[in-house]
C-alpha positions as a Markdown table, in Angstrom:
| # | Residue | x | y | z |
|---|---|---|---|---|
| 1 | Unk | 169.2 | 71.4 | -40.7 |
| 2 | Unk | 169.3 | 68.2 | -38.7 |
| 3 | Unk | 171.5 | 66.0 | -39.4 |
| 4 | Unk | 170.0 | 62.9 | -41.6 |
| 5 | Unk | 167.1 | 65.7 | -42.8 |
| 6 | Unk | 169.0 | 64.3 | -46.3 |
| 7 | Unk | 166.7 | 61.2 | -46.3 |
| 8 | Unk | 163.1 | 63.4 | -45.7 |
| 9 | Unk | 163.6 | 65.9 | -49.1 |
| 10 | Unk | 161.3 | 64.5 | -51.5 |
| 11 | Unk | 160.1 | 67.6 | -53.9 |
| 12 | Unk | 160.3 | 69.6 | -56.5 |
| 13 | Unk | 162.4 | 73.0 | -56.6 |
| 14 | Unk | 160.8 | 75.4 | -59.6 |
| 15 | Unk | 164.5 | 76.8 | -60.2 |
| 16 | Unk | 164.8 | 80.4 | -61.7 |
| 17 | Unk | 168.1 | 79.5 | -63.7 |
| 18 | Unk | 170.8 | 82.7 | -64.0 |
| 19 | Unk | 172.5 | 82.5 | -67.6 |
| 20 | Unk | 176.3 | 81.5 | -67.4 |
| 21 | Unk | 176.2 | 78.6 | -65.7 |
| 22 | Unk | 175.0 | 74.8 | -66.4 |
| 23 | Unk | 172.0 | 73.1 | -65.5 |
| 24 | Unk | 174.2 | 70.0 | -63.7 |
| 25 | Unk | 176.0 | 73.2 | -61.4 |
| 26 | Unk | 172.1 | 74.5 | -60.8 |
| 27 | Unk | 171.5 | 71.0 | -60.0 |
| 28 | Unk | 174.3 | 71.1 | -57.6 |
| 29 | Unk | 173.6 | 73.8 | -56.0 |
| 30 | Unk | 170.0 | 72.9 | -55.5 |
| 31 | Unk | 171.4 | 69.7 | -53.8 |
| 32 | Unk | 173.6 | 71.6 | -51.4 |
| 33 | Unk | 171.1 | 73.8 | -50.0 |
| 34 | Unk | 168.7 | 71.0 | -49.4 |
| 35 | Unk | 171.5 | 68.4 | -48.2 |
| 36 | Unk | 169.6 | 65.9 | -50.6 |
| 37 | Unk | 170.7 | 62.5 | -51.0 |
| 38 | Unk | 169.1 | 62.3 | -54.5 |
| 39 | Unk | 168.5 | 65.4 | -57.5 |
| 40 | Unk | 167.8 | 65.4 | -60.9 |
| 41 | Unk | 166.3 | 68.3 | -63.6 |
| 42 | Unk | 163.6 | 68.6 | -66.1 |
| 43 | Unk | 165.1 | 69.5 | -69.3 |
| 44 | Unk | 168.6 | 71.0 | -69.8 |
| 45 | Unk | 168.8 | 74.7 | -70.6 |
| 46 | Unk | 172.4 | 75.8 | -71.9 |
| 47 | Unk | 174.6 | 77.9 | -70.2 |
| 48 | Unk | 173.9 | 80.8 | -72.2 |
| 49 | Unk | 170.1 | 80.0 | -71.3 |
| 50 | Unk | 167.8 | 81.0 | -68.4 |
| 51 | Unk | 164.6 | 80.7 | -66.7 |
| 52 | Unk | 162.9 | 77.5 | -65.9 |
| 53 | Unk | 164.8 | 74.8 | -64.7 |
| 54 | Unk | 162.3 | 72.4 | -62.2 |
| 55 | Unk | 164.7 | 70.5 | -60.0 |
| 56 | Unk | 163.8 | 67.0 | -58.5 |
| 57 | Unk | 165.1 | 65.8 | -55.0 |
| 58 | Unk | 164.4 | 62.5 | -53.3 |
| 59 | Unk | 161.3 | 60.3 | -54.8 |
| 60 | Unk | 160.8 | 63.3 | -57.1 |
| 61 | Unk | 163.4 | 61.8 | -59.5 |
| 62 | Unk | 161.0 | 59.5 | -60.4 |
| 63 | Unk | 158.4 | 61.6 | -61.9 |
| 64 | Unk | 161.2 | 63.7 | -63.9 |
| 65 | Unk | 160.2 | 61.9 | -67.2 |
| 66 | Unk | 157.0 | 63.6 | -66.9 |
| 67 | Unk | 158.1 | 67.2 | -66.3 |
| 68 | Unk | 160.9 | 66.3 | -69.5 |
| 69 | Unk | 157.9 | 65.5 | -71.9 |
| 70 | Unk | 155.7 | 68.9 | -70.9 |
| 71 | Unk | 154.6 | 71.5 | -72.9 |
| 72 | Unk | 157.4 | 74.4 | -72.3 |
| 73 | Unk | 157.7 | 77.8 | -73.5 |
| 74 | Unk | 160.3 | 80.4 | -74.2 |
| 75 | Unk | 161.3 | 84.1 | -75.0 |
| 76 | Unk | 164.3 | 83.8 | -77.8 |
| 77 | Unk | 166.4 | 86.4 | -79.7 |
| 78 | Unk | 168.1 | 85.9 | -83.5 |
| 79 | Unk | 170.6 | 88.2 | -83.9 |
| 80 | Unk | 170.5 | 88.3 | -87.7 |
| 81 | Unk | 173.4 | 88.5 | -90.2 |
| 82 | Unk | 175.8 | 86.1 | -88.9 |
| 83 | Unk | 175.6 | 82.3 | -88.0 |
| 84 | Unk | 177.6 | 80.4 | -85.9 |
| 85 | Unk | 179.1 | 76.7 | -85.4 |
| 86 | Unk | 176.5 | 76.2 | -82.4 |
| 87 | Unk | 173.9 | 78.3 | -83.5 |
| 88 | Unk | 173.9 | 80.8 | -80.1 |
| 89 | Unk | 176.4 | 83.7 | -78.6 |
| 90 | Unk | 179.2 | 80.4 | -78.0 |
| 91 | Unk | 180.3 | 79.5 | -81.3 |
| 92 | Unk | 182.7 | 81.2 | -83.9 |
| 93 | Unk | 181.1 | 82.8 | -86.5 |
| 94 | Unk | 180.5 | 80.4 | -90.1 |
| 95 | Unk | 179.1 | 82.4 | -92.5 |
| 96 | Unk | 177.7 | 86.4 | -92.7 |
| 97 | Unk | 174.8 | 88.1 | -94.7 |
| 98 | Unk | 174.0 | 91.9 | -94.6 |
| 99 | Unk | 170.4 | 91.2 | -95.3 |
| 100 | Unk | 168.0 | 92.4 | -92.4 |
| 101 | Unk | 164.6 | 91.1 | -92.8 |
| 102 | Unk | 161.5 | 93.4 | -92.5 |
| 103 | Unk | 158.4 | 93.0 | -89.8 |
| 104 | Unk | 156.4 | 92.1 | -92.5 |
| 105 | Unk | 159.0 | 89.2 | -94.1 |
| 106 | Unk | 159.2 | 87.4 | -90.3 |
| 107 | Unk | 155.3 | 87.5 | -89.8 |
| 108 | Unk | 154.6 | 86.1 | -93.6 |
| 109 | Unk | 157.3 | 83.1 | -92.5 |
| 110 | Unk | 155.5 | 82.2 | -89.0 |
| 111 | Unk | 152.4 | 80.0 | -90.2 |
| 112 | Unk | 155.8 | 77.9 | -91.7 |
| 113 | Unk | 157.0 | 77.0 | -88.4 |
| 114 | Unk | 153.8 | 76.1 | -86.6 |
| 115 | Unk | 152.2 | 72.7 | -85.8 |
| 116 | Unk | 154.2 | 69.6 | -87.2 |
| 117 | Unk | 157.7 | 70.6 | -88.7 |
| 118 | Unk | 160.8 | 69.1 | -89.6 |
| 119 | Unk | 163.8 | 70.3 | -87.4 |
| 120 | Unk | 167.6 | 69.2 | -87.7 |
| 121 | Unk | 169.2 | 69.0 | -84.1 |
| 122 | Unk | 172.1 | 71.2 | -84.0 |
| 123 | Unk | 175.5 | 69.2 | -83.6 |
| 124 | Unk | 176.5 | 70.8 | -80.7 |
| 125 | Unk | 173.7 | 68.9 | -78.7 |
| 126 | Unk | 173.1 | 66.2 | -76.1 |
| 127 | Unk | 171.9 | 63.8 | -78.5 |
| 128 | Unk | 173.6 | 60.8 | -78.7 |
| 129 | Unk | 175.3 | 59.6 | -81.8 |
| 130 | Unk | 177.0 | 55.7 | -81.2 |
| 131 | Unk | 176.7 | 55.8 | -78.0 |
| 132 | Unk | 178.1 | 59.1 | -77.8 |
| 133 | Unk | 177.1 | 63.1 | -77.2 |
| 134 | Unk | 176.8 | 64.8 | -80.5 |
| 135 | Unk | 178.4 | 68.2 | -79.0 |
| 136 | Unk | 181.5 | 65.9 | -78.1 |
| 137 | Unk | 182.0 | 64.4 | -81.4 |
| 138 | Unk | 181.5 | 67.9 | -82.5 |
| 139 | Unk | 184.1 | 69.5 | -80.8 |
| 140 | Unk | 186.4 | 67.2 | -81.5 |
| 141 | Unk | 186.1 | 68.3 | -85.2 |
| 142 | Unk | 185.9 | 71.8 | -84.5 |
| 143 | Unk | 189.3 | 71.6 | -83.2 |
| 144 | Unk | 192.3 | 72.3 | -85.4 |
| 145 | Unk | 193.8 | 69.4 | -86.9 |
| 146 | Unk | 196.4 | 67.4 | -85.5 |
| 147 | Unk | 199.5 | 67.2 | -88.4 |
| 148 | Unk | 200.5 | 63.8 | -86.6 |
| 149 | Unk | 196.9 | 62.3 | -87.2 |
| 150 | Unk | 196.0 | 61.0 | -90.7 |
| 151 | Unk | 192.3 | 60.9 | -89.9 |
| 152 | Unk | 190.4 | 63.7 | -89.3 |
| 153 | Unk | 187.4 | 63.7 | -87.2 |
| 154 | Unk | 183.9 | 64.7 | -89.2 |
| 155 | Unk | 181.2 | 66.7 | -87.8 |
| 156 | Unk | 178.4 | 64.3 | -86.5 |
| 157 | Unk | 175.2 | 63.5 | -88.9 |
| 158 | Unk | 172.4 | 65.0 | -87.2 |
| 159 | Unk | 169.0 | 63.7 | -88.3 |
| 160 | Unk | 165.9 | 64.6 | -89.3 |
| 161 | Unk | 163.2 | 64.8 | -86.9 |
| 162 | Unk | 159.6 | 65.7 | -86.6 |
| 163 | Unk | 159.0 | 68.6 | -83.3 |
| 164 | Unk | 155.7 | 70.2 | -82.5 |
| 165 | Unk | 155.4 | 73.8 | -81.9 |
| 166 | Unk | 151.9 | 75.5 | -80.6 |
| 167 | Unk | 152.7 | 78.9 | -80.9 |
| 168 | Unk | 155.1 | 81.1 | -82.6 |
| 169 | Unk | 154.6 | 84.8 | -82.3 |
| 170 | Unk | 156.6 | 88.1 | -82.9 |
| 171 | Unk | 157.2 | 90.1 | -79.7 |
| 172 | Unk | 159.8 | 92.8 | -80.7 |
| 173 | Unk | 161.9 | 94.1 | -83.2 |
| 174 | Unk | 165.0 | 96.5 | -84.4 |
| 175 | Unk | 167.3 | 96.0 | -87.5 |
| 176 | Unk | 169.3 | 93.8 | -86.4 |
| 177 | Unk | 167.5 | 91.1 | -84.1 |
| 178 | Unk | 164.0 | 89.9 | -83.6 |
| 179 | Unk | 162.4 | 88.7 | -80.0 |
| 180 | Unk | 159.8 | 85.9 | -80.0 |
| 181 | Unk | 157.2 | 83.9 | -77.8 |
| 182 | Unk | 156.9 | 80.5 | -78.6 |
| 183 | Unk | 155.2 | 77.4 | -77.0 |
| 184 | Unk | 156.4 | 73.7 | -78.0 |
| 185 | Unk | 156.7 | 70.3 | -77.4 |
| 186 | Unk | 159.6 | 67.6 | -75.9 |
| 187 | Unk | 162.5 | 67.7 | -78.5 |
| 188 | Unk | 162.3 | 71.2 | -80.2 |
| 189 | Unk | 165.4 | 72.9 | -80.2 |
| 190 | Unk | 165.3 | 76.7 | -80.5 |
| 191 | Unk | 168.6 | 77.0 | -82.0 |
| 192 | Unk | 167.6 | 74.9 | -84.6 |
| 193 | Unk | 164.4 | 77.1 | -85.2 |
| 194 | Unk | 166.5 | 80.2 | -85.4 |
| 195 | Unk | 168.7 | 79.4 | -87.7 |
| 196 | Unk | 165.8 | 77.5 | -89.8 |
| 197 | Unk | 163.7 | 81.1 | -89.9 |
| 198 | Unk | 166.7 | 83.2 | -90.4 |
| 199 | Unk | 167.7 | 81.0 | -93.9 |
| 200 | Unk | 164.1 | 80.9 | -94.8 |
| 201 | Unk | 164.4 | 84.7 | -94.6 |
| 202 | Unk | 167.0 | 84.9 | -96.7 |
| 203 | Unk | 169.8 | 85.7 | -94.4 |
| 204 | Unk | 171.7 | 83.5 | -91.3 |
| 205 | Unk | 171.3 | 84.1 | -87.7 |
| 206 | Unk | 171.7 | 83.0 | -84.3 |
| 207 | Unk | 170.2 | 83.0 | -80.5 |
| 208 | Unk | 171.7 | 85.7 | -78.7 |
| 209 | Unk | 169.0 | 85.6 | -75.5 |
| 210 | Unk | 166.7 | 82.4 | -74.6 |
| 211 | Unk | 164.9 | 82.1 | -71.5 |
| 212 | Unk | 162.7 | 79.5 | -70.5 |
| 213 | Unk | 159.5 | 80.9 | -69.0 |
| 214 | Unk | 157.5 | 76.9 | -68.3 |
| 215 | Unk | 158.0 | 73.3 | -68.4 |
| 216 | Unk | 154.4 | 71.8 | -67.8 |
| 217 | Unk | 153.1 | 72.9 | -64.6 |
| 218 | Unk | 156.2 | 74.7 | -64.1 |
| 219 | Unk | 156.7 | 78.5 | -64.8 |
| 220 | Unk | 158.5 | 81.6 | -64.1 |
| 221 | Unk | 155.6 | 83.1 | -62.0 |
| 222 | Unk | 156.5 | 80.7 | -59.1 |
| 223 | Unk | 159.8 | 80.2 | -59.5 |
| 224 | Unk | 162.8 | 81.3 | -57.4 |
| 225 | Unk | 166.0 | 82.7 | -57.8 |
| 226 | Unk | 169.4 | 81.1 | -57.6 |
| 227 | Unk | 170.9 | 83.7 | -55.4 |
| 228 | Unk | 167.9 | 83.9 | -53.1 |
| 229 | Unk | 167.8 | 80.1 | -52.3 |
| 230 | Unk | 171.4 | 80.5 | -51.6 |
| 231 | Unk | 170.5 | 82.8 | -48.9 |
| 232 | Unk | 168.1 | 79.9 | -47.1 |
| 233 | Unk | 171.1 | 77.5 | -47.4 |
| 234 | Unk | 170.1 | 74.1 | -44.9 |
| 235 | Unk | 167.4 | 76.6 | -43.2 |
| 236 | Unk | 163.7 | 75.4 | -42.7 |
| 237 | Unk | 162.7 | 79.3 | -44.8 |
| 238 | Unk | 164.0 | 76.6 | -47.8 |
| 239 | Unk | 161.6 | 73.5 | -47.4 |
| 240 | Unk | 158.9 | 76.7 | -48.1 |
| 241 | Unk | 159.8 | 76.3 | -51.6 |
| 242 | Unk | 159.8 | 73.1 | -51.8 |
| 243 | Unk | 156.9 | 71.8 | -54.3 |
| 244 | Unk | 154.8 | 68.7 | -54.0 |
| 245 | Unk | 156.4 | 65.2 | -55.2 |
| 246 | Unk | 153.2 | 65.0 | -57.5 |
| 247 | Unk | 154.0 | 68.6 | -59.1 |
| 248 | Unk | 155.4 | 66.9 | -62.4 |
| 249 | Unk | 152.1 | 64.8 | -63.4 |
| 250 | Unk | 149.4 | 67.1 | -63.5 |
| 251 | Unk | 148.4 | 65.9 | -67.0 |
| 252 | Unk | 148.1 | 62.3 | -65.7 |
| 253 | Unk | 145.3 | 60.6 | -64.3 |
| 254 | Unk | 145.4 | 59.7 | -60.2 |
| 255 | Unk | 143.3 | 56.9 | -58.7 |
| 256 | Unk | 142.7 | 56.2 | -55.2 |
| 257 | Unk | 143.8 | 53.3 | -53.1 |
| 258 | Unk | 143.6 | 52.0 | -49.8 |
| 259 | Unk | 146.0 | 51.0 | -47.3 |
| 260 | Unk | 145.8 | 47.5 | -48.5 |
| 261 | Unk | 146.5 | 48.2 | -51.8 |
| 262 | Unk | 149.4 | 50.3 | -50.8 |
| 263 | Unk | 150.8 | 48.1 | -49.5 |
| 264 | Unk | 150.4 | 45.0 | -52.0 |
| 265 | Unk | 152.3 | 47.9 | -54.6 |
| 266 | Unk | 155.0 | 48.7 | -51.9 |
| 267 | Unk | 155.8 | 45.3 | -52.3 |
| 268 | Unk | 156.0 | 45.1 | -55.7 |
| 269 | Unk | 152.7 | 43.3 | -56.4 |
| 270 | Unk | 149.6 | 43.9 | -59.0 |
| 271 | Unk | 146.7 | 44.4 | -58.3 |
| 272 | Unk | 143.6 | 42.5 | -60.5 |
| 273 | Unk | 141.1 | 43.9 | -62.7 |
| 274 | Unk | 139.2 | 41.2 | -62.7 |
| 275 | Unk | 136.4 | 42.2 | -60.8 |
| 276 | Unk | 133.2 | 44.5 | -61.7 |
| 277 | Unk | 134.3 | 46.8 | -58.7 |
| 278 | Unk | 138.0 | 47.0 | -60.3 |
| 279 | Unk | 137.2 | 47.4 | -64.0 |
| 280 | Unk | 134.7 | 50.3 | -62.6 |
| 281 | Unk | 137.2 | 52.0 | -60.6 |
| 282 | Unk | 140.2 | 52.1 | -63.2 |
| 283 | Unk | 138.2 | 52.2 | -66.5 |
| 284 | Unk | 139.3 | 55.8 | -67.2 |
| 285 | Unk | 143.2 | 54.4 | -67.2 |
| 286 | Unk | 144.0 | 53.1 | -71.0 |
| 287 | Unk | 146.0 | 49.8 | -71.6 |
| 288 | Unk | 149.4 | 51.0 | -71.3 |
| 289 | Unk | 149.0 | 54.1 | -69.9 |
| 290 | Unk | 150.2 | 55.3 | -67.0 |
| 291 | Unk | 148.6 | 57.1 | -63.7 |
| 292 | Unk | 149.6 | 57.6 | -60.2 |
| 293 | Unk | 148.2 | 56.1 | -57.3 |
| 294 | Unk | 147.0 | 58.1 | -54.0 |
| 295 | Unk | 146.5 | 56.7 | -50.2 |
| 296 | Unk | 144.9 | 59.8 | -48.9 |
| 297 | Unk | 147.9 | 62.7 | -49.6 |
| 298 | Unk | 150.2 | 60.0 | -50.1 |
| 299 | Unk | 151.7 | 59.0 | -53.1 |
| 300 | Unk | 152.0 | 55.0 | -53.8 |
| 301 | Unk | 153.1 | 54.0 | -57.1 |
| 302 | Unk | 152.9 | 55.2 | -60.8 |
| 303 | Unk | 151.2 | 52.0 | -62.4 |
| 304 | Unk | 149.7 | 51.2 | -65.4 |
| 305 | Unk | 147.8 | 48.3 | -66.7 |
| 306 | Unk | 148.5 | 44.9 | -68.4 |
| 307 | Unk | 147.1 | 41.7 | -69.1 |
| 308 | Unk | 144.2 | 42.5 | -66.8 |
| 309 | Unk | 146.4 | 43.8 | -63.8 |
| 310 | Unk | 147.2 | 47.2 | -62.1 |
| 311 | Unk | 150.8 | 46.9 | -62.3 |
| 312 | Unk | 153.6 | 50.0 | -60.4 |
| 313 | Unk | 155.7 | 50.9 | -62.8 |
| 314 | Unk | 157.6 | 53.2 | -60.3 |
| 315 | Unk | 157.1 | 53.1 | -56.5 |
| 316 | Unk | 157.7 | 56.1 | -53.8 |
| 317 | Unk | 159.7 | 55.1 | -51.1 |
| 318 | Unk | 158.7 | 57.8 | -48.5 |
């Protein structure tokens, strides 16, 4: 790679994520091979996760938002009978139950766990409590106490919240663990969903596989492999997989602009709706939404409008 090439990566790298290792060393990894100046991720998947992980570089890191509040979908395991402190393979075991529910029990429970439901975050989570991540305050009480400290730290209060799931479906099943397909919204934790269907059922449980299989525009079909990008380390066989900028905002509305126009965003400045022409051209684009702007190939701006003006909202620096 030529030296400086750092500057020139602006794209999107539809990651294939190996389980055992986190999404900020994919993310590094990622960086390396590319020599980017810039990298970022679209939604976290645990260690003990795999599959999907889109990775931004360059101006991409401004369209990650997007790619975060995507439709994804996964394959997930409960291995029934036991429950643990973070839900998944990692934590100790809590509490046990030697009930095994039938085919029939987990299909009659589905319906339940569909559309709009309820879900409490698990505590070992990203989430932040006070300013802080809920999985540190967690550990911090998970550890044994300290006989010189009077106070003992309390698990964090996770609340309530309301996640969308599309589809929930059955795919396999034995005695002791069920596999299932499920498609859902920004914020739904699967761990949360396990163990939520597992005490409906009557019993506890846990995630023993998850696997990410989209985000968005984003899925397993087109992704690549962590050990095979390795192999293209700083070679041009690499920028082959390197996706559009625009990847992430499929499900957005893009206008053309000319050169002029462009420009007047590079800069910082609006553009005004005040005219037939304008109003015409932009009518599709709701107050307060947002869209992305186009000269030719090239992205401009991500803009929205306000008080009669095309306003950027985030601007590619190419």
């Amino acid at each position: 790679m030529v030296k400086g090439r750092s500057q020139l990566v602006h794209g999107w790298i539809n990651l294939d994520k190996p389980a055992g290792i986190s999404s900020a060393k994919a993310v590094a990894i990622v960086r390396r091979v590319f020599d980017a100046a810039k990298a970022g991720h679209g939604g976290t998947l645990d260690p003990l996760a795999s599959g999907v992980l889109p990775i931004a570089l360059g101006e991409a890191t401004k369209t990650v938002a997007y790619a975060m509040d995507g439709q994804k979908s996964y394959a997930f395991t409960i291995a029934w009978g036991s429950q643990t402190a973070t839900d998944d393979l990692e934590g100790r075991i809590v509490e046990v139950s030697p009930l095994r529910p039938t085919k029939a029990a987990i299909n009659g429970i589905i319906p339940e766990f569909i559309g709009k439901i309820l879900q409490v975050p698990p505590a070992f989570s990203a989430i932040k409590i006070d300013g802080k991540r809920a999985y540190e305050l967690a550990r911090k009480a998970a550890q044994p106490p300290n006989p010189t400290c009077s106070k003992v730290p309390a698990m964090p209060e996770m609340k309530l919240r309301t996640v969308n799931i599309d589809a929930l479906s059955l795919h396999a099943q034995s005695i002791d663990s069920a596999t299932f397909h499920i498609t859902c919204g920004k914020g739904t934790y699967i761990r949360s969903l396990a163990r939520d269907m597992a005490i409906r059922l009557g019993t506890v449980g846990h995630i023993s596989m998850l696997r990410r299989t989209s985000v968005g525009p984003f899925s397993e079909k087109s992704s690549i492999s962590l050990d095979f990008l390795k192999t293209l380390n700083h070679s041009a066989a690499a920028f082959e997989h390197l996706q559009p900028v625009v990847s992430a905002l499929d499900d957005i509305l893009a206008f053309p602009i000319s050169e002029d126009e462009a420009a007047r965003f590079r800069h910082g400045q609006t553009l005004p709706l005040t005219t037939s022409e304008a109003q015409r051209r932009f009518a599709l684009l709701l107050p307060e939404a947002v869209a992305i702007t186009l000269n030719g190939d090239q992205p401009v701006a991500l803009v929205t409008t306000r008080a009669g003006e095309l306003c950027p909202v985030r601007v590619f620096n190419f």
